[in-house]
C-alpha positions in Angstrom: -0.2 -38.6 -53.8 -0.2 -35.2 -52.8 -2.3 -32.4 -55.0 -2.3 -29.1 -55.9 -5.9 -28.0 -57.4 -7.0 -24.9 -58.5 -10.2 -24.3 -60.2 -11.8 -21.5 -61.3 -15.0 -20.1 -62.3 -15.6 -17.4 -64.3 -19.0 -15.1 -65.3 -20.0 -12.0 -67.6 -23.4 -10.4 -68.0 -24.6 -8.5 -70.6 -25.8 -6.6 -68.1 -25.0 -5.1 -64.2 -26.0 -7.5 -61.8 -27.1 -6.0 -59.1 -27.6 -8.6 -55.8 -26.2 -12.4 -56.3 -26.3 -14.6 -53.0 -24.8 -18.4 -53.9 -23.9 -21.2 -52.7 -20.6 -22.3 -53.2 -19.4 -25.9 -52.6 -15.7 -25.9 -53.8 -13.5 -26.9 -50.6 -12.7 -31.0 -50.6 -13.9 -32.7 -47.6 -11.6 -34.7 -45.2 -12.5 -38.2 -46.3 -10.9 -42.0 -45.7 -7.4 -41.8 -47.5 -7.7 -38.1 -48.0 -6.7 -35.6 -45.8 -7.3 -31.2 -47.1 -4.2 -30.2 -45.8 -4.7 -25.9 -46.5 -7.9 -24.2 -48.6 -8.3 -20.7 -50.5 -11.5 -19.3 -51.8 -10.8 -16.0 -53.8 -14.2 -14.2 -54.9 -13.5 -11.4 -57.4 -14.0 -8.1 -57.3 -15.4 -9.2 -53.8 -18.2 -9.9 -51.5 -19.8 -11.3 -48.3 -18.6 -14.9 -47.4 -19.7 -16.6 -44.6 -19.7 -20.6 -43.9 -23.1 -22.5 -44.0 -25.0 -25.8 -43.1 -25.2 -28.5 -45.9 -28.5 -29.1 -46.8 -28.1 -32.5 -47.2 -25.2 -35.0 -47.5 -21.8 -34.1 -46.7 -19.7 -31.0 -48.1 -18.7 -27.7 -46.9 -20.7 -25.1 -47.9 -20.0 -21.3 -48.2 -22.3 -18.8 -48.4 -21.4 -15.9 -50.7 -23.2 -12.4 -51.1 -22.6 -9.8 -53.6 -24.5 -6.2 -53.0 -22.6 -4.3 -55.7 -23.5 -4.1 -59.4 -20.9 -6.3 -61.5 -20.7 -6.7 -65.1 -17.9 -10.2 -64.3 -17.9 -12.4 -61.1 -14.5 -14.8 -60.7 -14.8 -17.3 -57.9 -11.0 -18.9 -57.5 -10.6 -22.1 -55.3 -7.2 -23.4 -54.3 -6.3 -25.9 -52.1 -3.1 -28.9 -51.4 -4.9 -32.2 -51.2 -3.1 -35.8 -50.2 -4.7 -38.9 -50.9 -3.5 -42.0 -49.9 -6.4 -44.9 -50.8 -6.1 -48.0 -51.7 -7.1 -49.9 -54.6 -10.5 -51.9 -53.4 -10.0 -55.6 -54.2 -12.8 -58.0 -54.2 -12.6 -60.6 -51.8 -14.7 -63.8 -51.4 -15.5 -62.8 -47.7 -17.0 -59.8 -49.1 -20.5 -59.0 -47.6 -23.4 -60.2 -50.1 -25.9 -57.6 -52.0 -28.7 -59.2 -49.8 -26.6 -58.5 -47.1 -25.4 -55.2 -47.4 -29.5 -54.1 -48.1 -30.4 -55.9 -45.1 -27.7 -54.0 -43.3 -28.9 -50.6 -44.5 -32.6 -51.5 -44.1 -31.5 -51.9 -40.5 -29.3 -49.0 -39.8 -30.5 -46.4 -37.0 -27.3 -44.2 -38.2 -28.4 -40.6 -38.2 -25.4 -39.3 -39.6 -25.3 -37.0 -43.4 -23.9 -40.4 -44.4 -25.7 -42.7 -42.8 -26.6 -45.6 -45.5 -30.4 -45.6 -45.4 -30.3 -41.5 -46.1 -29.1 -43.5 -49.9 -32.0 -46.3 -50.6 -34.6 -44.2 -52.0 -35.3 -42.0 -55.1 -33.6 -38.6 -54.9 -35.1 -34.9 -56.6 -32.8 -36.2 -59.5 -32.5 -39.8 -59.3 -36.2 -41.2 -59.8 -36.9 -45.1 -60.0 -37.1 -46.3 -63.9 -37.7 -49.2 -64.9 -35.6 -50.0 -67.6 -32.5 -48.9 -66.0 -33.2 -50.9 -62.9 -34.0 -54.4 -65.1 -30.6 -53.4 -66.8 -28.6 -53.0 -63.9 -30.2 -56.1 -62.4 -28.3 -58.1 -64.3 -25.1 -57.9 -62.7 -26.8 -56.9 -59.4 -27.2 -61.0 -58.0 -28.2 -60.5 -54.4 -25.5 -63.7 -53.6 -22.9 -61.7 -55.3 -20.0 -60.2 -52.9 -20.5 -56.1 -52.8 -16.9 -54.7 -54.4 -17.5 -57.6 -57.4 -20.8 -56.3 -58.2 -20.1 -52.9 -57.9 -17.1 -52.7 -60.4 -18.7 -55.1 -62.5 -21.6 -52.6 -63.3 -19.3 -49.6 -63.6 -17.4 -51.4 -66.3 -20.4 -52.3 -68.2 -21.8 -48.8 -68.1 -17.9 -47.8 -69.1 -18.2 -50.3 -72.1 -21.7 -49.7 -73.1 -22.2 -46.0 -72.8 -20.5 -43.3 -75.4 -18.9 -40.5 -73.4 -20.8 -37.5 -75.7 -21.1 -33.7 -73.8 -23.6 -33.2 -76.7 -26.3 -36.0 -75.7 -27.2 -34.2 -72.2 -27.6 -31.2 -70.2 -26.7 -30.5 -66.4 -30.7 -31.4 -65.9 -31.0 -34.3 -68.2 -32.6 -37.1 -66.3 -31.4 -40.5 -65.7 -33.8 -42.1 -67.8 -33.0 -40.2 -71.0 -29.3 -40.4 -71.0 -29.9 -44.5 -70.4 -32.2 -44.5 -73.6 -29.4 -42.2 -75.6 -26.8 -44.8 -74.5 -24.7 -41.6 -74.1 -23.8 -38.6 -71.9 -21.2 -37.7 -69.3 -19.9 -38.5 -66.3 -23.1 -36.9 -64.2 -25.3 -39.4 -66.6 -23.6 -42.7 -65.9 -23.2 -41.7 -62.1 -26.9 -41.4 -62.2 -27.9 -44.4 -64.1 -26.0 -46.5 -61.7 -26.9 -45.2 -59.0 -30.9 -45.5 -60.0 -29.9 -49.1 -60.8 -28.2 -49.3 -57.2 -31.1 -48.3 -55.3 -33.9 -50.1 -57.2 -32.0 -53.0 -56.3 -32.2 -51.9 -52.6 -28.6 -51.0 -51.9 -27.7 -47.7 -50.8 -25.4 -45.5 -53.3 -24.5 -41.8 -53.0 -23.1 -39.5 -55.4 -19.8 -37.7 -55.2 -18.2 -35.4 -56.7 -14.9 -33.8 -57.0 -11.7 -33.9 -59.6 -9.5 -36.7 -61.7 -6.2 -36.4 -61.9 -4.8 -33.8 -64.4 -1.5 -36.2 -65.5 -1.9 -39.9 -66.6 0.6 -41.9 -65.0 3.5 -42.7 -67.2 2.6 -44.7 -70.0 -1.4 -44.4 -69.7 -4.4 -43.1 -71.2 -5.6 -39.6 -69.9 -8.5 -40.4 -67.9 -11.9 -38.9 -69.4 -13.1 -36.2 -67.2 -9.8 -34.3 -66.2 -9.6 -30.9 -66.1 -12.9 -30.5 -65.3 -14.9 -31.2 -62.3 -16.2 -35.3 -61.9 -18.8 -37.9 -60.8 -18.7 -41.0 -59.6 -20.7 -43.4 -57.2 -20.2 -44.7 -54.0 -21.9 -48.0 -52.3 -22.1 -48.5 -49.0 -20.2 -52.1 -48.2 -21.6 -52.1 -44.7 -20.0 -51.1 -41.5 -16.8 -52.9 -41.8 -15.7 -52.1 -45.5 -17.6 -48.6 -45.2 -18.4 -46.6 -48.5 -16.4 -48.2 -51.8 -16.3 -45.9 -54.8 -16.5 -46.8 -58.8 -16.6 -44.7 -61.3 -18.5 -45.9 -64.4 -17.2 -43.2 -66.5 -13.5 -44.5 -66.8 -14.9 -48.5 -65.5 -12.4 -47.9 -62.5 -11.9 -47.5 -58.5 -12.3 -45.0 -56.6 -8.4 -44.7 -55.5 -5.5 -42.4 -55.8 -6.8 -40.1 -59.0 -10.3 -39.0 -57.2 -10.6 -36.5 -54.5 -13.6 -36.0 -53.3 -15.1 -32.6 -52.8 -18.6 -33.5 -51.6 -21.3 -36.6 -51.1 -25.1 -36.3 -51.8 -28.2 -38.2 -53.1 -27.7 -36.7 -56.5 -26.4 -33.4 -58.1 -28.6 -31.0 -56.6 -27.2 -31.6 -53.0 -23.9 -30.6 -54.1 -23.6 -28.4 -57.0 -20.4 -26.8 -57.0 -22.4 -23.1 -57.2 -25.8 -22.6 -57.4 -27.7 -19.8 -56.1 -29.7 -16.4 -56.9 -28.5 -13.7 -59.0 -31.1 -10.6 -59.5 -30.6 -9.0 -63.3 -31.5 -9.5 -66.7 -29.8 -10.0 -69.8 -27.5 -13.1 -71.3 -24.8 -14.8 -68.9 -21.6 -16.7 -70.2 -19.8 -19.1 -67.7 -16.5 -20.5 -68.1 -14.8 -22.8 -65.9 -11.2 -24.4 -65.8 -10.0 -26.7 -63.5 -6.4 -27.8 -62.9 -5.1 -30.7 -60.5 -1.6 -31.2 -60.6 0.2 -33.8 -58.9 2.9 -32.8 -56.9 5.0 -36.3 -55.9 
């Protein structure tokens, strides 16, 4: 499936902003199955761009400064994605929770995505509790990786009300599991806390869903808008398999991954400085349009 996405962000301040220096995380990274075939970054009415070093995890990062005073700010990001990625099927060769921690708890990877960078808590992603007994339940260390893995996304799917009003961008895991609601951010999170308390490495990635259903289908929750999901580490052969607990499906042809971090604050779509005062509006719209 080849994409076209577009998405743009939008701010106004009651006031002239006088300096803003940000970091923007918008292009889609070259991943298994999905290949960035051409990228546009648009930043209006202009300023200083210049590419940067991730942080942590694995995205592109761009590096933008504005040194004139601006009452709006348009960042515009356009690129022509394929993706071509199977649907993950559980198998009963399929490595073992036990396993796949052993396998992490041994790796002497150094890489942005190497799988012990993913066992531990994260600034976002603290141990609880509660959310780790919960997710224990389907978590069997003698149960095969992929089986596990989608069977916990569907339960958070089932279990969870999809509600923007329950949580805020810095709502933390714990809360949204005791509210038994949020959105897609929240149920990454939760599973991902319930991953790693079970000592399996899981990442967080974000990027879009699919504007268009395919014929006949439900709209998936989470289009036009930016998304989250999860991705386990399977060990070296199978590599990193993603769910997303949101919609209680695969990672496959409707996701396209933008970046992979330990939680939210490693990949942010923009985040950054801005010297001023007065009241700020955002608006953001995205738009991925399938173009087979």
């Amino acid at each position: 499936m080849r994409y076209a996405i577009r998405h743009v962000t939008r701010f106004a301040y009651a006031e002239p902003v006088a300096f803003a220096r940000c970091n923007l995380r918008l292009q889609p990274i070259d991943w298994p199955g999905q290949t960035v075939e051409d990228y546009r970054l648009t930043v209006l009415p202009g300023g200083r761009t210049a590419p940067a070093r991730a942080q942590a995890g694995l995205a592109h990062v761009t590096r933008l400064v504005i040194e004139q005073s601006v009452h709006e700010l348009t960042i515009e990001s356009a690129a022509n994605v394929t993706v071509d990625r199977p649907i993950p099927v559980p198998e009963a060769g399929d490595p073992t929770l036990a396993e796949i921690a052993a396998m992490a708890r041994a790796s002497r990877d150094a890489s942005p995505l190497s799988p012990a960078s993913y066992l531990y808590p994260s600034p976002r992603i603290a141990f609880d509790e509660p959310i780790a007994d919960w997710c224990a339940e389907e978590l069997d260390p003698q149960r095969g990786c992929r089986e596990a893995a989608i069977a916990l996304a569907r339960r958070i799917q089932r279990e969870f009300a999809f509600d923007p009003a329950a949580t805020l961008v810095d709502t933390p895991p714990a809360e949204a599991f005791a509210k038994r609601g949020g959105v897609c951010q929240d149920f990454a999170q939760i599973m991902i806390s319930g991953l790693r308390a079970a000592g399996l490495p899981a990442a967080y990635a974000s990027g879009y869903l699919r504007t268009l259903p395919p014929p006949g289908e439900a709209r998936l929750v989470g289009a036009d808008a930016t998304h989250a999901w999860v991705l386990l580490w399977c060990g070296p052969d199978l590599g990193w398999i993603g769910v997303d607990p949101t919609n209680g499906i695969w990672m496959a042809t409707d996701h396209v991954i933008v970046a992979v971090g330990r939680d939210y604050a490693d990949i942010a779509p923009i985040d950054g400085v801005v010297l001023g005062f007065g009241a700020q509006e955002m608006d953001v719209s995205v738009d991925v349009a399938p173009q087979d």
